[in-house]
N, C-alpha and C positions, 0 to 999 in steps of 0.2 A: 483518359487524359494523363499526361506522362507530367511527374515530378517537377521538369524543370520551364511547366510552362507558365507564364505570368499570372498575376493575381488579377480578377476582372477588378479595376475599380468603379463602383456605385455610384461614388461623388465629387465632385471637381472641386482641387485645392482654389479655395475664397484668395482672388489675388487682389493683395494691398493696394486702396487708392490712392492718387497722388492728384489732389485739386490743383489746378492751375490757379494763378494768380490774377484776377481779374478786378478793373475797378468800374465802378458805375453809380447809379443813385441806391438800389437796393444795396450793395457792400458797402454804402457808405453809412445807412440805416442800420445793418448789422454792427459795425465799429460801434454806432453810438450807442446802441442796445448793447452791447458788449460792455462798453465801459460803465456805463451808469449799472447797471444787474453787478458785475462787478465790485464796482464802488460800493454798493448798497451790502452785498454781504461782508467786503471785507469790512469797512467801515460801522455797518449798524451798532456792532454790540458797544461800541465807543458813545454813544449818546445814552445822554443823561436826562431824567426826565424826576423830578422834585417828589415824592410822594409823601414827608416826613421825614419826622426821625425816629420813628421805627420799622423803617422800609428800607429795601434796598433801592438806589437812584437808578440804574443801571435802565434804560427806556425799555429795553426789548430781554427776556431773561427769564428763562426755563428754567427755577429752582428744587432742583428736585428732591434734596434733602428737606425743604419745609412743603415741595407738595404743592409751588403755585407755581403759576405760570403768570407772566409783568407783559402788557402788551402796551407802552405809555401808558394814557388814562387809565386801562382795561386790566384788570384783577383776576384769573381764575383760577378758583381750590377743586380739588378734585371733586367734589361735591357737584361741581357746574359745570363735567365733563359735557352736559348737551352743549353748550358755549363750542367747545370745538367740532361737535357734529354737524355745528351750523354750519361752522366755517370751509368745513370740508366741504360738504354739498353745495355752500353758495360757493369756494373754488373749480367745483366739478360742473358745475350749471354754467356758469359763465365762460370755461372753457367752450361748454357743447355752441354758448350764444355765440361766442367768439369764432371756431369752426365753422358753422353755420354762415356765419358771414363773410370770411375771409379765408377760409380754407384753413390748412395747417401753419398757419404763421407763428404761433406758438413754438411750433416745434423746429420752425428755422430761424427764428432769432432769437426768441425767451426760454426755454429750454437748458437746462443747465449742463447737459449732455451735449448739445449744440455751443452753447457760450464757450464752456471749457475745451472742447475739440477744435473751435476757431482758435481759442488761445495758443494751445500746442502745436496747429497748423503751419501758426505764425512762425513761432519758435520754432519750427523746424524750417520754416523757408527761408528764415533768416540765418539758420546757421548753414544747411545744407544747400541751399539755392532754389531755384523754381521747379516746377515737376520735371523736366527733362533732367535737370541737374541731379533732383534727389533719385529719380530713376534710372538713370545710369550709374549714379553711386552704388545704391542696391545691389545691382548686377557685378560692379567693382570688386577687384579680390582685393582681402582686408592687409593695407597697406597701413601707415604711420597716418597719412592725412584722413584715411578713412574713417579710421580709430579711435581718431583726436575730433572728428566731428559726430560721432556717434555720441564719445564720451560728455562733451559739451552738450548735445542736444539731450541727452537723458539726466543731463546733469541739472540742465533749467527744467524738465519736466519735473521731476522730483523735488525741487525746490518749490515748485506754483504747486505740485500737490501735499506739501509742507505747511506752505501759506493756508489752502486751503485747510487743511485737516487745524491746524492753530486756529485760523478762524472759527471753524465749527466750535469748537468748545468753546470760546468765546460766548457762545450764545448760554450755556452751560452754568458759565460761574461768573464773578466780576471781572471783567476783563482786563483794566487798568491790572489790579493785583494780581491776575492771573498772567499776563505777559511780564511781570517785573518777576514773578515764578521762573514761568520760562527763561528769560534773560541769564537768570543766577543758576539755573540748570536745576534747579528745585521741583522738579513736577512730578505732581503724585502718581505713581503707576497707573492707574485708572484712567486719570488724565493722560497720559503719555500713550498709554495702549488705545486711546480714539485717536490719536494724532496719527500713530502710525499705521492704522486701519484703515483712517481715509486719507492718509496719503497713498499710501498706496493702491487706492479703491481707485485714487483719480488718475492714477499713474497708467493704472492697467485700464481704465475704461476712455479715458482721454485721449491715448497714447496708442493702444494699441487695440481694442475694441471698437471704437469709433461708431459707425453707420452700424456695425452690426448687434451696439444696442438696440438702436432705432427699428431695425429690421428683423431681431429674434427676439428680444428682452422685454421690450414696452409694450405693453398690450393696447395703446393706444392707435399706431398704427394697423392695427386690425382691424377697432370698429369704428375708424372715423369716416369710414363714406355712409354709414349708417348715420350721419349728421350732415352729409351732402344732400342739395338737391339742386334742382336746373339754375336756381340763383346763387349759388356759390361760386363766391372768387377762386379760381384755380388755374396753376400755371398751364398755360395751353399752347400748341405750336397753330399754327394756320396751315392749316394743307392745304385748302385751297389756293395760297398763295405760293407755297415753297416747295409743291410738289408742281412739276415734277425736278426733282431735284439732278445735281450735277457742279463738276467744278466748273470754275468761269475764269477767265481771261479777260483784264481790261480793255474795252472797245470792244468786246462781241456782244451783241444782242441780246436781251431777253426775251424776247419773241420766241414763242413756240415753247417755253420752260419756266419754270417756278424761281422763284427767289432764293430758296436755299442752293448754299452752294457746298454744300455737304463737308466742310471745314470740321466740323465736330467741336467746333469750340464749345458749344453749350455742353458738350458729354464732358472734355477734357476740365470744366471749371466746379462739374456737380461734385459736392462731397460724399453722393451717395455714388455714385459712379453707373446714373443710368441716362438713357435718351431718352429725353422728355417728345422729340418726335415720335415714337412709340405710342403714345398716349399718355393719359393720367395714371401714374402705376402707384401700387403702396407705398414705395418706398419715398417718393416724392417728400419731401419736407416744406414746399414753400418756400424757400429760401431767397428768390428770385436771382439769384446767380446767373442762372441760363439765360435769364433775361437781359442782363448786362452783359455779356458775351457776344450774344446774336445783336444787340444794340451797337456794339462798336465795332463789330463786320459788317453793318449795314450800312454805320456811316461810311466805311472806310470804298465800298462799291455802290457809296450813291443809292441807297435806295431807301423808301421811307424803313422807320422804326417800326416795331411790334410785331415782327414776322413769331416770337416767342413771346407773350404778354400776360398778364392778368386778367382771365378773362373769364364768362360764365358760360357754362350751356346753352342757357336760354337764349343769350345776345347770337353764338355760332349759327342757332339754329334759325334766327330770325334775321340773320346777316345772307344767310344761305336763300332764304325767301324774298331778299329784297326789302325786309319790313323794317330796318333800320340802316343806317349809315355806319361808320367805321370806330364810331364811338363804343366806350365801352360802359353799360349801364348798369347801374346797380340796384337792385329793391331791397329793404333793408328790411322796411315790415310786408311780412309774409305771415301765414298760420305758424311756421316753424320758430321762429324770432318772436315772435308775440306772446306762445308761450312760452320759452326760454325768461322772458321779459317779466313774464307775470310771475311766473316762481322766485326769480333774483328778486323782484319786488316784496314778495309775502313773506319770505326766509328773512328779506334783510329788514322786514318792519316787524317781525316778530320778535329777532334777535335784537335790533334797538328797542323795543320799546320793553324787553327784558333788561337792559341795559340801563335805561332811565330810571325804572321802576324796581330796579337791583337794591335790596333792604341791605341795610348795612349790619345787620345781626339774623342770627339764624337760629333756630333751637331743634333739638333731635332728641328725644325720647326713645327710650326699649327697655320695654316690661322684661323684668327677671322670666325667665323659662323655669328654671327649676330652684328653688319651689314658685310655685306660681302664686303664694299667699305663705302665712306665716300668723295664726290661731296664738294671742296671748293670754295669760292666765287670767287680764279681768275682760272677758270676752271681744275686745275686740278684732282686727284682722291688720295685721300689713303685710303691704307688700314692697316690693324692691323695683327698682328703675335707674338706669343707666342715663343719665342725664348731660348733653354737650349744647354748651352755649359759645355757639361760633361770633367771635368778633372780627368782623371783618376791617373796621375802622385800622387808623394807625394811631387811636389814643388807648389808652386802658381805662376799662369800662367798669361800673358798677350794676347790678341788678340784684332786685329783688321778685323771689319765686314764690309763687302761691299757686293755688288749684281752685277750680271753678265745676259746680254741679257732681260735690261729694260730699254729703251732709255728715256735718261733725268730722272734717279729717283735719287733722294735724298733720305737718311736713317736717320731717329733717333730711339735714344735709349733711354729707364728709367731704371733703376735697384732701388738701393736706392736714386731715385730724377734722374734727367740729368744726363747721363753720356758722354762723349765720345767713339762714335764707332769703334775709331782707338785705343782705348785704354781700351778694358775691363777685367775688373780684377776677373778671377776664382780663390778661395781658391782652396789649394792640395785635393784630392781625396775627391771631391766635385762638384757641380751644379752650374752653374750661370745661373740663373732664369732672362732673361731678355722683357722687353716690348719694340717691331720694329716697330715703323711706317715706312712705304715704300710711298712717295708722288712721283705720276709721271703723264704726261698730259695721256689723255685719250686715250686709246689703239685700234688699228684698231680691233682686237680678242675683242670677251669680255672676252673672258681668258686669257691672258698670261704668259706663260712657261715660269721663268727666273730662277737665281742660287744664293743661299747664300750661300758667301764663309766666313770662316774664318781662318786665317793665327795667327798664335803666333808669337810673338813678345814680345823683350826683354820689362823693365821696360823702357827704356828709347827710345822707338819705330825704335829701327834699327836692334833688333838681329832676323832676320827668322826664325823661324820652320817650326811645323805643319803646313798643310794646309789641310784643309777639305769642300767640297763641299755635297751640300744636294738641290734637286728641290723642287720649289714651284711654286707658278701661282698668277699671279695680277690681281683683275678683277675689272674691268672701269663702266661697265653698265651690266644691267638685259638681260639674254638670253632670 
């Protein structure tokens, strides 16, 4: 092989989409899914939701420096991370239910990768023009007009991924005082270094990643026909009707030929940039774009609607048989959706009725490790304990500590210096970190099983509450 012969290439440069502009009932579904998902993140961390006065109001609000998470009503300390295990699974369950029924509609209208890329779409077909316009730009050598619409189209991308990256933190800290921050140009490095992380995250993946998140990055797209089956809504062409295909001239016949007239509009408006004639491919998103395409080239040559539509396996295959008409039918409960159905059910009555039954004090014990006892001079034994009594209220709390099934023990307490065990004092939605000696004579076990209880009580030790019990073990001498 001589020096100056070409290099073989492997792989074909990925060439940039350009969606067409199309309107219908489906883009008119995405707009409003657009804006409300939208709305909803930029807007949420601005609600206010009452929880006292010694809470923060902010409704929705991941505190990280105190370690809770604020969902409205819904309260959780790191202690109650299975609370978010739930949330993830009944998220991921309800996704497969969701799939399972309607295809990938998730991922062509709710999708935040989908939402934001319609966003930037926009914003580019409004500044640069429709796909022929932006694709002849492209091709364009860089003149002054070209420059100035470059400059303005990156200009608004980077600003909505401004917006965004502000918004995220939003969810972070108080937002009110966290935007009066920003305004005065006050923002802590920390804060500033997320803003400009995901702005720019949304820059480069809005902007110029696009479809090929969808199509290398999310692993979603990999195993969602593993949630298909003959009842699943999914965009489908009708071959039987549009094949065989061809262009057409008004007043010629359809006799002897199919209804497609091979226009490509459905290709020229996918954001992913494939022929849904092809068949069902992964990249598909549901988006039903194609379908609104092929809709208004049918009205326009007269012929019924649906030649691209919504539609299942099971109806293609029983349309083919003759066994149903041109309707398009759907079975919702299946063994598939049933159990999707019964899981969503068990997880979300688990997590509510953890939810109802959520004690508003907590207690945690942990026996000293070393020494694990402590032999004093008039024979008795103590031992040491790490003691935290969680308040979860937003008032401040009183309790008093005692033990249960340790004969003859006395208890002290330290917090800040001596305190009193019949009288300790938890701030609201807060820890009281306290140090138990437990002194008792020497136990027949070398281990003994007893109970730290603690009861609330008013400030002035006579009003009952709470009462919360947690085991522990006294040990006297060496096994």
């Amino acid at each position: 092989m001589s020096d100056s012969a070409a290099p073989i290439k492997l792989f074909e440069k990925k060439e940039r989409i350009f969606p067409k502009r199309v309107w219908g009932k489906y883009r008119k579904v995405k707009w409003v899914v657009m804006v409300i998902t939208l709305a909803i993140y930029y807007l949420a961390p601005f609600l206010r939701w009452d929880r006292g006065l010694h809470a923060p109001d902010q409704a929705i609000l991941i505190d990280m420096p105190a370690r809770r998470a604020y969902f409205f009503f819904i309260e959780i300390w790191p202690q109650e991370v299975y609370y978010l295990t739930g949330i993830l699974i009944l998220a991921a369950v309800a996704l497969f239910f969701v799939t399972s029924l309607f295809g990938r509609v998730w991922c062509g209208y709710a999708c935040p990768q989908t939402v934001w890329t319609d966003l930037f779409v926009w914003v580019e077909r409004i500044v640069q023009g429709d796909r022929a316009a932006r694709m002849k730009l492209k091709k364009a050598p860089w003149t002054l007009g070209k420059i100035w619409k470059m400059l303005v189209t990156h200009s608004l991308w980077l600003l909505i991924g401004l917006l965004t990256g502000g918004a995220w933190v939003f969810y972070f800290n108080d937002a009110p005082t966290l935007l009066e921050h920003i305004l005065h140009l006050d923002v802590p490095m920390s804060v500033l270094g997320w803003i400009m992380a995901l702005t720019f995250s949304t820059y480069l993946m809005a902007g110029f990643a696009r479809e090929q998140v969808c199509m290398y990055m999310c692993p979603y797209s990999r195993f969602q026909s593993a949630m298909f089956d003959k009842d699943t809504l999914i965009i489908t062409y009708d071959e039987d009707r549009g094949e065989k295909r061809g262009k057409h001239k008004k007043g010629e016949s359809w006799e002897g030929r199919g209804h497609c007239i091979d226009c490509t509009a459905c290709v020229q408006v996918c954001p992913m940039g494939i022929d849904i004639r092809d068949g069902l491919q992964m990249e598909c998103i549901a988006c039903g774009l194609c379908v609104d395409a092929c809709n208004n080239i049918m009205d326009k040559v007269d012929l019924p609607r649906g030649l691209i539509r919504y539609d299942t396996t099971h109806n293609q295959e029983q349309r083919r048989s003759g066994l149903i008409e041109k309707t398009v039918q759907t079975h919702l409960l299946r063994p598939r959706t049933f159990w999707y159905m019964a899981i969503l059910a068990v997880v979300g009555s688990v997590m509510l009725y953890s939810l109802i039954n959520r004690a508003p004090v907590d207690l945690h014990v942990l026996h000293d490790r070393n020494p694990l006892f402590v032999p004093l001079s008039d024979g008795t034994v103590r031992n040491g304990y790490n003691v935290k009594i969680l308040n979860k209220s937003y008032d401040d709390k009183y309790f008093r500590l005692s033990v249960e099934g340790l004969e003859g023990a006395t208890i002290r307490a330290q917090g800040a210096g001596d305190v009193q065990v019949d009288n300790l004092h938890v701030f609201a939605d807060s820890v009281g970190h306290f140090r138990v000696f437990v002194t008792a004579p020497k136990q027949k076990p070398a281990r003994q099983n007893f109970r730290f209880i603690i009861e609330e009580v008013g400030a002035t030790g006579n009003e009952a509450g709470e009462t919360v019990a947690v085991d522990s073990h006294f040990a006297s001498r060496r096994q």
